[in-house]
C-alpha positions as CSV (number, residue, x, y, z in Angstrom):
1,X,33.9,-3.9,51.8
2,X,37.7,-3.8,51.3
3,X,39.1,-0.5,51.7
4,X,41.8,0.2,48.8
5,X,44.7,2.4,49.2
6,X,46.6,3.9,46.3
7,X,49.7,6.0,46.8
8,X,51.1,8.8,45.5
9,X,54.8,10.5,45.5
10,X,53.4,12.9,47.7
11,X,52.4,11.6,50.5
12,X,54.4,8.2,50.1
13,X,58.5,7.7,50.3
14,X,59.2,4.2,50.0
15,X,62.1,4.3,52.1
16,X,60.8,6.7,55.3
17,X,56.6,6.1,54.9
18,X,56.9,3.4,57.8
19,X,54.4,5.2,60.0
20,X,52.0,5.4,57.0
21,X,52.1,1.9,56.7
22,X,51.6,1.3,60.1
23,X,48.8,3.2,61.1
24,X,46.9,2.6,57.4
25,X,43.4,1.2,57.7
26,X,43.2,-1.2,54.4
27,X,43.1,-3.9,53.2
28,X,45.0,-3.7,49.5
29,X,47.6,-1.5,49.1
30,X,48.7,0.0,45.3
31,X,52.6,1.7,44.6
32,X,51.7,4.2,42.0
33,X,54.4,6.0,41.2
34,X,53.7,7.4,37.0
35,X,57.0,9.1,37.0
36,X,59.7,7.7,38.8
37,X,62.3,6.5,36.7
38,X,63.6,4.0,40.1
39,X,60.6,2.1,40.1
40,X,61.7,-1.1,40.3
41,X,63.7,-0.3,43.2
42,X,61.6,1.9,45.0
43,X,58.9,-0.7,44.4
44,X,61.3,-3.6,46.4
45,X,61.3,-1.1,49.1
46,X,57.7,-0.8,49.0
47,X,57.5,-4.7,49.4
48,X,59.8,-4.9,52.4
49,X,57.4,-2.6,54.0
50,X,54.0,-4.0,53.3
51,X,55.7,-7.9,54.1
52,X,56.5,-5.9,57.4
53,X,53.2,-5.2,57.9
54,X,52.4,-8.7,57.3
55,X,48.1,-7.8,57.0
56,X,48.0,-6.2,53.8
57,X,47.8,-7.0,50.1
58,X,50.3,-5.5,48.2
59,X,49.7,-4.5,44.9
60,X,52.3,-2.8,41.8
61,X,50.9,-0.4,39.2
62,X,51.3,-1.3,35.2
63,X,54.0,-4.0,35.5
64,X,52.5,-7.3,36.0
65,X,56.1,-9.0,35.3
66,X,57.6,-6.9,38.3
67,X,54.8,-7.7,40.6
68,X,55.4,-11.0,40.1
69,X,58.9,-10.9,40.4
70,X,59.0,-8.8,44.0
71,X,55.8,-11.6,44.9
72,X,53.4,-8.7,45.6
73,X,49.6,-9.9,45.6
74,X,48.3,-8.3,42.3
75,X,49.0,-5.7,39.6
76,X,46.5,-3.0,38.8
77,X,46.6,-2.9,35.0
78,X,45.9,1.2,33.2
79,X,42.6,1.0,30.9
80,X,45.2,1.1,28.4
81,X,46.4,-2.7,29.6
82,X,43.6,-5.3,28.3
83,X,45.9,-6.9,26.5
84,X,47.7,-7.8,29.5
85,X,45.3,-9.0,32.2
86,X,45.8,-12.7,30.7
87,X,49.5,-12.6,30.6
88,X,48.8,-11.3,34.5
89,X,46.3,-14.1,35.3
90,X,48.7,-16.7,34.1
91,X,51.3,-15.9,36.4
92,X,48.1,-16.4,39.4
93,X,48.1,-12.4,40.5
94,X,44.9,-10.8,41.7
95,X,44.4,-8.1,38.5
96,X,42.5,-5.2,38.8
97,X,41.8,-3.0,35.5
98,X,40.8,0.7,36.1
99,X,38.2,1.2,33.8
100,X,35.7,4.2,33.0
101,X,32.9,2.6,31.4
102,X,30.5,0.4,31.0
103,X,31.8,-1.5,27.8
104,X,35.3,-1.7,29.2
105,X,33.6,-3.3,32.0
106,X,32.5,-5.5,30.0
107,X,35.7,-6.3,28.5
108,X,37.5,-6.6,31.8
109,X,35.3,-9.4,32.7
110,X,35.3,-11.3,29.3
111,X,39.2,-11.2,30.0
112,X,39.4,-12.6,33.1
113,X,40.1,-9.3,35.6
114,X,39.6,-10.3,39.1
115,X,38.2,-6.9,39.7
116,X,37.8,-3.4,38.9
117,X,37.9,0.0,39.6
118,X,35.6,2.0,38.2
119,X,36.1,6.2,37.7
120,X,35.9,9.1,38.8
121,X,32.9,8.3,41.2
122,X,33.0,12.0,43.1
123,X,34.5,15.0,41.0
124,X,38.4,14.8,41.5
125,X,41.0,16.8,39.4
126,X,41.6,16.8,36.2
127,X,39.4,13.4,36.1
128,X,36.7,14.5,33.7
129,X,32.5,14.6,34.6
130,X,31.6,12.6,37.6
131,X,29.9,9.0,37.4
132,X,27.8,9.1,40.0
133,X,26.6,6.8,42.6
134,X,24.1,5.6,40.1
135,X,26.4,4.3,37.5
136,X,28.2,3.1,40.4
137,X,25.5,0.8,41.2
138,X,24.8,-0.2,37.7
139,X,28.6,-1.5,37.2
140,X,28.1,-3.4,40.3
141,X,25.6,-5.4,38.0
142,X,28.0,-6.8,35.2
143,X,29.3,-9.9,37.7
144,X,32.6,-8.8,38.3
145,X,34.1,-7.0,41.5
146,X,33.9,-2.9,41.5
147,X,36.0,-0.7,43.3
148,X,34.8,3.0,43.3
149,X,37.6,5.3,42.9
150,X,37.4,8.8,42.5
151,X,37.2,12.1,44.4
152,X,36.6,9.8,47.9
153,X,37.7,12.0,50.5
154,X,35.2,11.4,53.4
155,X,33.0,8.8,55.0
156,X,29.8,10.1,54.0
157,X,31.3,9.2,50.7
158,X,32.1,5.5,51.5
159,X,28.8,5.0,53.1
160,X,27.3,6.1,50.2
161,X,29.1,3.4,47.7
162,X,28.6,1.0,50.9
163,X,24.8,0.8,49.4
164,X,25.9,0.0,46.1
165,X,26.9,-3.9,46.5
166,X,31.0,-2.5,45.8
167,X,33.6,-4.9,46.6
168,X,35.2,-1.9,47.8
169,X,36.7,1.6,47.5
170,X,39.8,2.9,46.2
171,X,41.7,6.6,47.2
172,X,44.6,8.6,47.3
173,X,43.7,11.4,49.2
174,X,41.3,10.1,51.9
175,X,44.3,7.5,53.0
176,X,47.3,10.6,52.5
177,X,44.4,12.6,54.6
């Protein structure tokens, strides 16, 4: 199971996080970074790290032509961004979709999405009702790769989703932890 980190302005500087990259235990790495108007830049910072690393997959948030661009491994696309996971695919990055539901799960898959995340699994702020571990398990049923993500803070947490078949989890605040 692929552990998914996601970061956030936070507990993640681009330019001085080189310990967090170090010492992180995953496998994929996300720059999420909503409101920075330097993204681009930030996000070639972000790469020089991660290439550092050498071990991890990079991944950029929203901008698929960027990702491509800095050669990161894959883009993770908003629910608001079917449109785009062809235009993502074409240009041979691994795209994730954060979906909510079981219809856009659908969707994701008759796309083309290489994967999914699928939210809020555990209660987390400002997220809405909690899916549960047994919708969890029912999106792993669709034939495409789920990621839980969601209010996954602790271990009992991740061997919890371990029984669900997930091709992994996804967090902010159990990796900024």
């Amino acid at each position: 199971m692929i552990a998914y980190a996601i970061t956030s302005p936070t507990c993640f500087n681009p330019y001085m996080s080189i310990d967090f990259i170090q010492n992180l235990k995953a496998n994929f790495l996300l720059y999420r970074d909503k409101e920075n108007p330097n993204y681009t830049k930030d996000a070639k910072a972000f790469m020089k790290l991660v290439k550092a690393r050498g071990d991890i997959k990079a991944f950029l948030h929203q901008d698929y032509l960027l990702a491509k661009q800095l050669q990161a491994f894959g883009v993770h696309l908003t629910s608001k961004q079917f449109s785009d996971i062809k235009k993502a695919k074409a240009l041979d990055l691994f795209t994730i979709i954060s979906t909510h539901s079981f219809e856009e799960i659908k969707k994701a898959k008759e796309l083309g999405a290489d994967a999914i995340t699928f939210s809020p699994i555990f209660a987390t702020p400002n997220k809405g009702e909690p899916k549960g571990i047994e919708a969890l398990y029912k999106a792993t049923t669709f034939g495409i790769k789920v990621i839980a993500l969601g209010g996954i803070i602790s271990q009992e947490q991740i061997e919890l989703i371990k029984k669900t078949n997930c091709f992994g989890f996804a967090s902010i605040r159990y990796f900024c932890n």
